[in-house]
PLY file of the C-alpha trace (Angstrom):
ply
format ascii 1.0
element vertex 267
property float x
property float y
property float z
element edge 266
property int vertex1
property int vertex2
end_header
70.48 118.17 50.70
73.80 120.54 51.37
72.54 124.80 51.36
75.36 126.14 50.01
75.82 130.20 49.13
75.88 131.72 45.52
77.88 135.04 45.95
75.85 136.88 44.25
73.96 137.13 46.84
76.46 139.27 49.00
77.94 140.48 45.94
79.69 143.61 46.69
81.83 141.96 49.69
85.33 140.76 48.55
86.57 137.07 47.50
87.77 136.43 51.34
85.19 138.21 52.79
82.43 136.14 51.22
84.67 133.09 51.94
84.31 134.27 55.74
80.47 135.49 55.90
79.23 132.12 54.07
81.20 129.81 56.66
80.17 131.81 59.87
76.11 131.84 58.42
76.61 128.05 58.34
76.47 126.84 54.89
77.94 124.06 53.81
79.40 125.23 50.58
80.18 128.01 48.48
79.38 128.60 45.02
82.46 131.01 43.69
82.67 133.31 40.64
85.50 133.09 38.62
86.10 136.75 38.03
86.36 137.17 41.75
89.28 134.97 41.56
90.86 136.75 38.90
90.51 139.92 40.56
91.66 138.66 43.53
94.62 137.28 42.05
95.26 140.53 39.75
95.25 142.75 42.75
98.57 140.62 43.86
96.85 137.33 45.83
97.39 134.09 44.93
95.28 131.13 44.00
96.85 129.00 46.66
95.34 131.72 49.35
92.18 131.15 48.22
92.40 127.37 48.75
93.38 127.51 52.60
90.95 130.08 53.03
88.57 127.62 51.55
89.84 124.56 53.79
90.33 126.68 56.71
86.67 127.85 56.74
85.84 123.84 55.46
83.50 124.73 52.65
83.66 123.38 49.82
82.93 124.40 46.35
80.28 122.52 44.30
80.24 124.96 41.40
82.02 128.11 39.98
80.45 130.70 37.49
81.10 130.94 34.42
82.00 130.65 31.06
80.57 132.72 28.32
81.00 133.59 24.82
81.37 130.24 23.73
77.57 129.52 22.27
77.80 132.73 19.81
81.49 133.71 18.87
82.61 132.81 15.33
85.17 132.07 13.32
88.78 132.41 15.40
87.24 134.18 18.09
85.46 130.44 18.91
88.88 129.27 19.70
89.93 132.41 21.92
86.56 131.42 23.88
87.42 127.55 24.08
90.64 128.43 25.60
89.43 131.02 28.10
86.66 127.86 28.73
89.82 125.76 29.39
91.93 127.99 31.60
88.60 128.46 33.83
87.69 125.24 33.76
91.56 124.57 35.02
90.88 127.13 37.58
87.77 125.17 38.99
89.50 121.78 39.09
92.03 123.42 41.28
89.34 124.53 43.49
87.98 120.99 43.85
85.04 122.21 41.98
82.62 119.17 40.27
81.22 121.90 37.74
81.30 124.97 35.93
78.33 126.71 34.85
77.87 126.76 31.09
76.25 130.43 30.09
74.40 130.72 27.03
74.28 133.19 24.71
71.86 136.66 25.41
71.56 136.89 21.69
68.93 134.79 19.62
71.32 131.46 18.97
70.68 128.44 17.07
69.92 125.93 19.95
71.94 123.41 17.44
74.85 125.33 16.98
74.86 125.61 21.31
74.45 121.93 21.29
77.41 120.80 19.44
79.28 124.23 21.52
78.05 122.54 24.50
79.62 119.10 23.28
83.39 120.76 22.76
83.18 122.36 26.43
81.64 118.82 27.72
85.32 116.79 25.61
87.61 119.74 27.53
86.40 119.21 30.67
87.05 115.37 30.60
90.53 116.22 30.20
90.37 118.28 32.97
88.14 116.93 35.09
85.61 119.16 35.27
82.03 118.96 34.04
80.47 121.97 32.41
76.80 122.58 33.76
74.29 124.03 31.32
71.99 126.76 33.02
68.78 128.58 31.01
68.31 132.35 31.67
64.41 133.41 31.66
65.69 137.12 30.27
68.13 135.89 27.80
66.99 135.17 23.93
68.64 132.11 23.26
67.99 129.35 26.33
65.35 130.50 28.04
63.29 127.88 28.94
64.41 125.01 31.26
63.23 123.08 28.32
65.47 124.25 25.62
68.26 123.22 27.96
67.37 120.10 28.69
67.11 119.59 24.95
70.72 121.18 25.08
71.87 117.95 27.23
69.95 115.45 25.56
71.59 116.38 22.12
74.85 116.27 23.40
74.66 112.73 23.83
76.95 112.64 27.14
76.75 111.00 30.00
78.36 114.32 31.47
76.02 116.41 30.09
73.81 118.25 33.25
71.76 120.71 33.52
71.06 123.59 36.65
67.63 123.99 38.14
66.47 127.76 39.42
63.48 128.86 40.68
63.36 132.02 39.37
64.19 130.99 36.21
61.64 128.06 35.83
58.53 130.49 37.49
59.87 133.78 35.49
59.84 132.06 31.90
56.63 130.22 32.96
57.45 126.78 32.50
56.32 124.41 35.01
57.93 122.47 37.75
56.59 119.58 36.46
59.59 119.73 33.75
61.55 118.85 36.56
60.34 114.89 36.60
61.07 114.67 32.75
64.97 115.15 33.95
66.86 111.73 35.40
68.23 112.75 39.00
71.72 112.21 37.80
71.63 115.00 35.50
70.66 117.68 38.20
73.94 119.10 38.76
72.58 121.67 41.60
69.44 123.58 42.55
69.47 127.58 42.87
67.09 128.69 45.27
65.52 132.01 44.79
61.90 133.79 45.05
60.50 136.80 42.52
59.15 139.72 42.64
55.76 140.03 44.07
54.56 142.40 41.76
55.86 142.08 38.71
54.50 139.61 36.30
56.51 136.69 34.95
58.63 137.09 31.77
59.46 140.54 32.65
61.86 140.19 35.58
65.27 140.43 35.31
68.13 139.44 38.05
67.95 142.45 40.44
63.71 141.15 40.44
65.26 138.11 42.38
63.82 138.21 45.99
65.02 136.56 49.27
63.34 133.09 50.03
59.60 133.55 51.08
59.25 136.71 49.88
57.89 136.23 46.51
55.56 134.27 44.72
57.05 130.58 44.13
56.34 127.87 45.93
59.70 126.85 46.95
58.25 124.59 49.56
56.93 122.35 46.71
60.17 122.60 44.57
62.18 120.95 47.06
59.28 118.52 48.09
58.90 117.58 44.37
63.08 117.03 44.18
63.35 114.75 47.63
60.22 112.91 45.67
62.84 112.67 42.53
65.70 111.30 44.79
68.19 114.36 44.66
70.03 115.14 47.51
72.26 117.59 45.71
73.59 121.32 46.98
70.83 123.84 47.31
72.16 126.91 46.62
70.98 130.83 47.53
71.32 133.08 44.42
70.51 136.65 44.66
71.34 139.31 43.04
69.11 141.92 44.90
70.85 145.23 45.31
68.44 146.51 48.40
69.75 142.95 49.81
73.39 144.40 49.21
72.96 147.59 51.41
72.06 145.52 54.51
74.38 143.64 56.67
75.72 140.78 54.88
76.00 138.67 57.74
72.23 139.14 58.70
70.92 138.49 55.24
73.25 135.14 54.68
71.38 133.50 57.85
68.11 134.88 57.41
68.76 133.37 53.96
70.26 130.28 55.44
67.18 129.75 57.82
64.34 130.03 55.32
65.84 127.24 53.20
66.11 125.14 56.25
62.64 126.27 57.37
61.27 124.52 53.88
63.57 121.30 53.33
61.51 118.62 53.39
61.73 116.05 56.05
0 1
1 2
2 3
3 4
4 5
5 6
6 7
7 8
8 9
9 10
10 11
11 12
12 13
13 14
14 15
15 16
16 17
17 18
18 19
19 20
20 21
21 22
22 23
23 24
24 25
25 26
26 27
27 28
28 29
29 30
30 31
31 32
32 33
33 34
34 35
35 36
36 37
37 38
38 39
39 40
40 41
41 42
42 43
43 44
44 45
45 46
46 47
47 48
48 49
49 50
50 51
51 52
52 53
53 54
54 55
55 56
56 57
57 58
58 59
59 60
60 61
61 62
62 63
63 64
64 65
65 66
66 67
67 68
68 69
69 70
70 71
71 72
72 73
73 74
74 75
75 76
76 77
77 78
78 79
79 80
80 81
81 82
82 83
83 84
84 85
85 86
86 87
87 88
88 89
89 90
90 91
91 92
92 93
93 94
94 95
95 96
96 97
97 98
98 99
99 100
100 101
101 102
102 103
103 104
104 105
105 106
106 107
107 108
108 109
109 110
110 111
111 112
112 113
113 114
114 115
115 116
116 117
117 118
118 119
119 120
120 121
121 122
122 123
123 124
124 125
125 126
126 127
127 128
128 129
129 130
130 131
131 132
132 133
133 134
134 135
135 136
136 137
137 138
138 139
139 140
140 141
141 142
142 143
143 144
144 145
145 146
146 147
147 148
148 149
149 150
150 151
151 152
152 153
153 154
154 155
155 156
156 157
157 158
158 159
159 160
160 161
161 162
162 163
163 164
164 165
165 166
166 167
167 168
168 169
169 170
170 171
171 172
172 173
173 174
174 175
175 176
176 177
177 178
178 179
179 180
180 181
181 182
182 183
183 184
184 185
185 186
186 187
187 188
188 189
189 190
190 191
191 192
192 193
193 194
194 195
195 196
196 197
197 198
198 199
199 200
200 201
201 202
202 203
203 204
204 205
205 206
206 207
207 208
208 209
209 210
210 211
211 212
212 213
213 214
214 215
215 216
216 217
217 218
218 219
219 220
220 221
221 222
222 223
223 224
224 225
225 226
226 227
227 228
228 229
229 230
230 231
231 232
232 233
233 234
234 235
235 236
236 237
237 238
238 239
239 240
240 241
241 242
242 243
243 244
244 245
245 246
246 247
247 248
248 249
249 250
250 251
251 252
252 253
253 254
254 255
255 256
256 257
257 258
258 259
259 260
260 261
261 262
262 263
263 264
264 265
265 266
């Protein structure tokens, strides 16, 4: 398995600077978000910067984050979201990116309606080359539940169709690991790794709950053991977004990050 870095994690650094941190910790990848591109380039860089950075530091990219809007908007604002869907997705393909994460809707959606949304993202990106990635988000009202996304995939009758496993989200909407072997290994696009809080009880933590690796309840140990067992050897991927983990030194907490995964890999 390749540890790559979510941003989030060292969120308030800058595009470059998380380009930097995340190759001198020793990851193998980086997960990028696609706002921090477009800020980058909006405060005069360029696109093409971001790519040597990239090459120079020789990570590479096995997801970006994300496109939204596109499960709930109606009428002609559906088409403004399916092109902003296609200029990011154009964005990631540039970056050598394999996928783009596919955000569902906070509001209470139809999960039918998201399915045949999830279809028109899944034609765009074969034009583009780029395969959107359909995550569940234990705080959000619509997909939730690793199993309403998985039913997301399976309706959309594509042999693109994938779905993101997270920790957090599987133990913090209470549905069991054991969801995992129901999923073909193909279909795992990557794995985010991340631990909750202690002391708060599951389906009432939110993304700032998320806690550094080891620090929380789930057995992460058995997550990955359970995943070698299922054949993956995907990109394992540290997503935080803890903002008492953003006041420390960024360097410090990407390799004490970096070292717990690799403390629990499996053999």
């Amino acid at each position: 398995m390749k540890i790559t870095l979510n941003t989030s994690t060292i969120k308030p650094q800058s595009l470059m600077k998380k380009i930097d941190l995340a190759a001198k910790a020793g990851f193998d990848g980086i997960e990028l978000w696609l706002n921090d591109v477009y800020e980058y380039v909006g405060h005069g860089g360029e696109v093409a910067d971001v790519e040597k950075a990239l090459e120079d530091k020789g990570l590479f990219v096995p997801c970006m984050i994300a496109m939204r809007g596109w499960g709930e908007a109606e009428g002609f604002e559906y088409n403004i979201m399916l092109d902003e869907a296609k200029r990011r997705m154009e964005l990631a393909a540039r970056l050598k990116s394999p996928y783009i994460v596919a955000t569902p809707p906070f509001i209470d959606t139809d999960i039918r309606q998201i399915s045949r949304r999830y279809r028109d993202l899944l034609r765009i990106g074969k034009e583009i080359g780029v395969k959107p990635t359909m995550e569940y988000i234990s705080f959000f009202k619509s997909v939730w539940r690793l199993r309403q996304a998985w039913q997301i995939v399976l309706e959309a009758e594509d042999e693109d169709a994938t779905i993101i496993l997270d920790a957090f989200h599987t133990w913090n909407s209470a549905s069991s690991i054991d969801e995992y072997r129901s999923i073909p290994v193909e279909r795992i696009s990557h794995f985010h790794i991340d631990d909750a809080h202690p002391s708060r009880p599951q389906m009432q933590q939110i993304d700032p709950d998320r806690q550094m690796v080891g620090d929380g309840p789930i057995d992460l140990k058995a997550e990955l053991a359970l995943l070698k067992e299922m054949g993956y050897d995907g990109c394992v991927s540290l997503e935080l977004f803890n903002q008492e983990l953003w006041k420390q030194d960024p360097l410090d907490v990407l390799k004490r990050g970096l070292d717990r995964i690799q403390s629990i890999l499996p053999d």
